[in-house]
C-alpha positions in Angstrom: 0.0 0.0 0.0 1.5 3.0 -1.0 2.5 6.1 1.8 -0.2 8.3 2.5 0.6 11.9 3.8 -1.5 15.3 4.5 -0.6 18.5 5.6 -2.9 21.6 7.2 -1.4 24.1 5.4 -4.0 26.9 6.8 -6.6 26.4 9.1 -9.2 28.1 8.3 -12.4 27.5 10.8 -14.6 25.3 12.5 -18.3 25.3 10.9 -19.8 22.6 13.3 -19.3 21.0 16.4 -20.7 17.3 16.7 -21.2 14.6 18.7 -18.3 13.2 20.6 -15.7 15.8 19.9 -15.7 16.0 16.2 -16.0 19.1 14.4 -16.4 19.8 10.9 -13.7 22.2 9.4 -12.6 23.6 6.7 -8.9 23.7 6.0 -6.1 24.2 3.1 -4.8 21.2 3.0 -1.7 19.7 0.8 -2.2 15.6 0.1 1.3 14.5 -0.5 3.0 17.4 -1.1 0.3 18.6 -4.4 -1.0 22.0 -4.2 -3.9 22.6 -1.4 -7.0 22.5 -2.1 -9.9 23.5 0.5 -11.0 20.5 2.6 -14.2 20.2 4.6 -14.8 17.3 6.8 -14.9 15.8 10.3 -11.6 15.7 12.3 -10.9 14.1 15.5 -9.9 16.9 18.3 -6.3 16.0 17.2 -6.1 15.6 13.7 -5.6 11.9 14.0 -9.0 10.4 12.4 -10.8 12.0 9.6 -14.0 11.3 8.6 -16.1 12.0 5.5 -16.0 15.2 4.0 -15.3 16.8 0.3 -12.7 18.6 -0.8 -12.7 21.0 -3.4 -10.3 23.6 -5.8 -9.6 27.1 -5.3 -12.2 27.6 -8.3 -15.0 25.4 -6.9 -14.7 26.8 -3.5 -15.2 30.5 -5.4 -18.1 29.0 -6.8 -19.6 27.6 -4.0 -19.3 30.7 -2.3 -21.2 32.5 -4.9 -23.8 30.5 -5.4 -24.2 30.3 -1.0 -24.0 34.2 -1.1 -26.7 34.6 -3.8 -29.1 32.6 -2.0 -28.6 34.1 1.4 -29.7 37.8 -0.6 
């Protein structure tokens, strides 16, 4: 299996705090070493377990903070 690796480059915010510690966040995050990209998912308190989440491009997170923006007017 090959070597896995992940750097927080930035962190940005917490947007929710769950059950049993967990918190979804939204980071910059680097996967082995490629350019970040903005990652939003559930961590452990420590960074040690992540759970489900989606990550996304400079461009889509633009977008997606558009189209969030337009419905909120």
């Amino acid at each position: 299996m090959a070597e896995f690796k992940y750097e927080i480059v930035e962190q940005i915010g917490v947007i929710a705090e769950g059950s049993k510690g967990w918190k979804k966040e939204i980071n910059l995050v680097s996967w082995n070493g490629a350019a970040p990209k903005y990652d939003i998912r559930d961590w452990s308190e420590d960074h040690s377990k992540m759970g489900k989440g989606i990550t996304l491009t400079a461009d889509e997170a633009w977008e997606l903070c558009q189209l969030l923006s337009e419905k909120l007017q």
